[in-house]
N, C-alpha and C positions, 0 to 999 in steps of 0.2 A: 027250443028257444035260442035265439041267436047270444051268445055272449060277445063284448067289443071288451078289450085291454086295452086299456090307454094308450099311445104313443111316447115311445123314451123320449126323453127329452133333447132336443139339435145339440150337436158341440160347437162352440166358438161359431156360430153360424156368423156374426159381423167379422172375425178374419177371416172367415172362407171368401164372403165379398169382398174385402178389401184385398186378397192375396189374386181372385179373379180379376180384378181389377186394374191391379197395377201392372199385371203380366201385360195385358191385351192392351191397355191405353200406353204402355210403353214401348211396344211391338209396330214396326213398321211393313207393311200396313197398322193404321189400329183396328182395335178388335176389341168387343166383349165376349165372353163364353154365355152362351144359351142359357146355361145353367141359372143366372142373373137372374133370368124374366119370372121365377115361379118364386116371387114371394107373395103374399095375401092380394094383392091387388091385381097383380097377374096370374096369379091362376084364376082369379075371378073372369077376369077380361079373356082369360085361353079358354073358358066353357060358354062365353061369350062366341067366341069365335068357332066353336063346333057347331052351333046353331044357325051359320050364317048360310044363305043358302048358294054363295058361290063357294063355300067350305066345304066342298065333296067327300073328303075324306071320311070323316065319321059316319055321317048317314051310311056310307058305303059301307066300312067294315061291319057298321051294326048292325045292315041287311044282311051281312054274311052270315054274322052269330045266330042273328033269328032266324036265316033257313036252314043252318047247319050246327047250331051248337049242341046239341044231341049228338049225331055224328062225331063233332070234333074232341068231346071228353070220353065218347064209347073207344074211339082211336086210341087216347091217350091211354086209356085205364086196359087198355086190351094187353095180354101177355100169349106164349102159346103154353103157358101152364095151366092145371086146372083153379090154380087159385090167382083172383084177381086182386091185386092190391087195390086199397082206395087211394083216391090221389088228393094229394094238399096241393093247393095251388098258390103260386110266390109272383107278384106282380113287382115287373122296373117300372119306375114311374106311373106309379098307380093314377095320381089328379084323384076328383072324384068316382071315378070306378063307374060312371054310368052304363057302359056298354059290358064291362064285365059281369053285371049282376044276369045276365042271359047266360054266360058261363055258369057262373055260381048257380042259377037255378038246374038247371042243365045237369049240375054236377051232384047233387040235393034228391034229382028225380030217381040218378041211379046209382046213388051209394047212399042215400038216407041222410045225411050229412056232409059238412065239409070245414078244411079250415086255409082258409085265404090269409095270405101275409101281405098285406098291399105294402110297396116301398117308395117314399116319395120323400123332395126335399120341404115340400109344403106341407108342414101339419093344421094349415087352415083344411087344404084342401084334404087329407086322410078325414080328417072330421068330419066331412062332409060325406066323404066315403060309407063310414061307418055308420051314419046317421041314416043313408040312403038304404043301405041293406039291411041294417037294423029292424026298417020302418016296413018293407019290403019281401026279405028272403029270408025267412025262418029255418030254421036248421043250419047256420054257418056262425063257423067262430072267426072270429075279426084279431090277425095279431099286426099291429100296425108298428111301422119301422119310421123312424122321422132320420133319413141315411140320405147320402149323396152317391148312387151305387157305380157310378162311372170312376170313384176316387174312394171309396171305401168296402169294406168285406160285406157281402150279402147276409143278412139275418136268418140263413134259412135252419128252422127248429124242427129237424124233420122228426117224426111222430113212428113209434114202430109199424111195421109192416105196412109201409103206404110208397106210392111213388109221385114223386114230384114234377107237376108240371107250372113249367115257368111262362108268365104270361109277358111278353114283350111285343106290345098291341101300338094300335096309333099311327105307324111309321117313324116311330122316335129314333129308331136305330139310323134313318135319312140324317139325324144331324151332325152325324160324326162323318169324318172321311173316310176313307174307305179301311185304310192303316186300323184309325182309331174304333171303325167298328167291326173289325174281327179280334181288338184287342175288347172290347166290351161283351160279347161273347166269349169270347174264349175266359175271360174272369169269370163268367156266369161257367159254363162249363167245368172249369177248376174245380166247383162248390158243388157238383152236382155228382150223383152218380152214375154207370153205365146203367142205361136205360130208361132214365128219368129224362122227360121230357120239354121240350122247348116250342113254343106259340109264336111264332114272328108275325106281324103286320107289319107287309112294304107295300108305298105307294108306289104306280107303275109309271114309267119311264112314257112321255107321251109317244102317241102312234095314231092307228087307225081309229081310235077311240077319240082318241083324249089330244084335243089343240094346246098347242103354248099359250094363245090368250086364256083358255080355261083355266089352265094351270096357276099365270101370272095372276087372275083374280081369286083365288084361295087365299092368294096373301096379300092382296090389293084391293079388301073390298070395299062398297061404295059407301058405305057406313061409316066406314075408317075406325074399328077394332082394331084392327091387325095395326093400324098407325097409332092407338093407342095403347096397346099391347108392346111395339117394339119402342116407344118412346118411354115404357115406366122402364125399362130398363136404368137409363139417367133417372128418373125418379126415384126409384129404387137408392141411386149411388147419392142423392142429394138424403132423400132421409137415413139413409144407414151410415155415408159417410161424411155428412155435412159436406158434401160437397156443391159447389152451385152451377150445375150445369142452368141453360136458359131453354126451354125446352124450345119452348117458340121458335130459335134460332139452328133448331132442324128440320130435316123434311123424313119422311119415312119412302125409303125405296125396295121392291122388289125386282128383281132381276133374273131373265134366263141364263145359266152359263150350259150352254150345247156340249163346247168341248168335257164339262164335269158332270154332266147328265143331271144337276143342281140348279133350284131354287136358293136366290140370296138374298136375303135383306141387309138393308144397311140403313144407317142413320147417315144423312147429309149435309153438312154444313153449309147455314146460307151464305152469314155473313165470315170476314176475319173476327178471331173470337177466342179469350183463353182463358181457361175452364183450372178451376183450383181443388184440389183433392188436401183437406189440410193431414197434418200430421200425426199418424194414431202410436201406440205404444210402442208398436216396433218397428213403423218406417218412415223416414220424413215424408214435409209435405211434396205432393207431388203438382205441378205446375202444366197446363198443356196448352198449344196453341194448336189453333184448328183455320186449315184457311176456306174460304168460297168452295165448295166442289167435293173438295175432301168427307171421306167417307170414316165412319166409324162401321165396320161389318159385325152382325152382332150374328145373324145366322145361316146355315146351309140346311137345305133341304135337297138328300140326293135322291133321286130315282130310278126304280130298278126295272130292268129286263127279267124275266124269269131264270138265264141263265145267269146273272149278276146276282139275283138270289141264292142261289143254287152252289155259285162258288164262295159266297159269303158263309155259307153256313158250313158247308165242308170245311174252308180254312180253321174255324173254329171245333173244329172235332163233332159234327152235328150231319146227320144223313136225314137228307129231306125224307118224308114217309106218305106227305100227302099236300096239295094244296088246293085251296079255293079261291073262285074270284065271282066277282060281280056280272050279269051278264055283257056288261058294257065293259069287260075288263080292266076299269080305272085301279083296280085294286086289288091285293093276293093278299091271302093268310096261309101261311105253310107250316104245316107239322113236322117238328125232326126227334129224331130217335141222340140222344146222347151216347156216344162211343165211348 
C-alpha cells in the first residue's frame, strides 16, 4: 500500500518572492527568476502547457520512459557485486510527477517497492503528485519536500542499503546558464554518494530534426498558455506583493538566441508605464518605470548537443553511462554514474 507524508511546511515563501523580485526588477536588463512562475496557478497553467500539442517536450520524454523505463532503473540498480541495492528515487522539481510514475512502476516491478522523495517549490503541485500515485502505483512511499533545491540543501533520507537515483527530468536543468548549471549539479552531487546515481532530461539543440519555428512554438502556442503562464508571473507579484503590475500592458515574447543555443521569454512593454512594488518589513517601496519596447526577461531555455551534455555532466563530477533519445531525436535522457 502506498503510504504519502505530508509536505514540510515552505519557509518565508512571500520573502523568497519579494528577495527574487527586487534583485531582477532592479537589475539592468530587468529580469524575473523562473523560480516565480510555480506558485498554485502556475503550475497549473505548466501541466496545462505539457499537454499542448506544439509542447513536444513531455510527450517526447514520456515516450522515452514507456519504451525504456525498465531498462533505465535495471541500469541504475545494477552494481558488479552480487548483491543489488534497491534504489530510493529523489526528484528536482518534481510538479505533478506525471511522467515519473512510469519510473516508479518500473522501479515496484523489480524491487517490490520503492520510496520516491519528490522536491518542488509548489506544494499544490506535490499534492497533486501524491494523490496521482496514490490512486495509481501501489507499493511506493511518498516523502514530499516543499524546498527551493537550486538555493537550498536537498532532503535526501537515504534508507540502509539502498542507492539513490536522482531524477532531474523535464529539461529544467535548460533554465540556468551554463555556469549556473554545473553549479546545480554539482550541489546535487555534494549530497550524494560514489555511485548513486543521476537521470538528466535535456532538450536537444535544433538540427536535422528539429526547426527553430518548432521550437519557437513550444513556447509560442496558439492558445496562448505559455502567454498566460509567463504573464502570472506579475500576477503572482501583485497578489503576493501587492504590487500593481497592469497585465494588459504586456505582451508575452518568445525568442531564438543562436549565439546561446537558448530559448527566451520575456514580458514586453507596450506602453510608458511605472509599476509600484509597496514596502514590506524589510525593504522599502520599490518604484519602476518601464518604457515602450523594454523587456522584462523572465526565462532561458538552453539547448544541448550531446557533447554539451556530456561536458555538463563531467564538470559536475558525473560520467555519462548511457543515453536515450526519441527516434526523431528532439530529446535525450542520459544516465551518469556519481564519482
Amino acid at each position: 500500500m502506498t503510504t504519502i507524508l505530508a509536505p514540510e511546511p515552505a519557509l518565508s515563501v512571500i520573502q523568497a518572492v519579494a528577495h527574487h523580485a527586487r534583485i531582477g526588477l532592479t537589475s539592468t536588463p530587468k529580469s524575473l527568476s523562473p523560480w516565480l512562475f510555480y506558485d498554485e496557478v502556475g503550475s497549473h497553467l505548466f501541466e496545462q502547457i505539457t499537454e499542448l500539442p506544439e509542447y513536444y517536450l513531455t510527450r517526447t520524454e514520456r515516450s522515452i520512459f514507456i519504451d525504456h523505463a525498465d531498462e533505465i532503473i535495471a541500469r541504475a540498480a545494477h552494481t558488479h557485486s552480487h548483491h543489488q541495492p534497491a534504489l530510493t528515487l529523489i526528484e528536482l522539481g518534481a510538479g505533478t510527477a506525471t511522467k515519473t510514475g512510469l519510473l516508479l512502476a518500473a522501479a515496484v516491478r523489480q524491487q517490490g517497492s520503492v520510496v520516491y522523495q519528490p522536491v518542488d517549490v509548489s506544494e499544490s503541485a506535490l499534492a497533486a503528485a501524491s494523490a496521482n500515485i496514490l490512486a495509481n502505483i501501489p507499493g511506493v512511499t511518498v516523502r514530499c519536500q516543499v524546498a527551493d533545491y537550486t538555493r537550498e540543501p536537498l532532503p535526501l533520507n537515504r534508507l540502509p542499503n539502498t542507492r539513490t537515483l536522482a531524477l532531474y527530468i523535464g529539461s529544467s536543468i535548460g533554465n540556468f546558464d551554463p555556469i549556473a548549471a554545473v553549479e546545480v549539479l554539482a550541489n546535487l552531487r555534494a549530497q550524494l554518494q560514489p555511485g548513486d546515481m543521476l537521470l538528466l532530461g535535456a532538450d536537444l539543440a535544433p538540427g536535422t530534426h528539429k526547426s527553430i519555428p518548432q521550437l519557437l512554438a513550444a513556447y509560442d502556442d496558439a492558445a496562448g498558455i505559455t502567454a498566460a503562464f509567463n504573464l502570472n508571473i506579475l500576477a503572482r507579484l501583485n497578489r503576493d506583493l501587492d504590487a500593481d503590475f497592469a497585465l494588459a500592458n504586456f505582451r508575452h515574447q518568445a525568442r531564438w538566441n543562436p549565439t546561446e543555443s537558448r530559448i527566451e521569454m520575456h514580458l514586453e512593454s507596450l506602453i510608458h508605464q511605472v509599476v509600484t512594488i509597496p514596502a514590506d518589513s524589510g525593504s522599502p517601496s520599490l518604484t519602476l518605470t518601464l518604457e515602450p519596447g523594454e523587456t522584462i526577461h523572465t526565462e532561458n531555455s538552453y539547448k544541448f548537443t550531446s557533447a554539451a551534455i556530456t561536458t555538463l555532466l563531467t564538470s559536475a563530477d558525473f560520467i555519462p553511462t548511457h543515453t536515450w533519445q526519441d527516434p526523431a531525436a528532439l530529446f535525450a535522457v542520459t544516465l551518469a554514474t556519481a564519482i
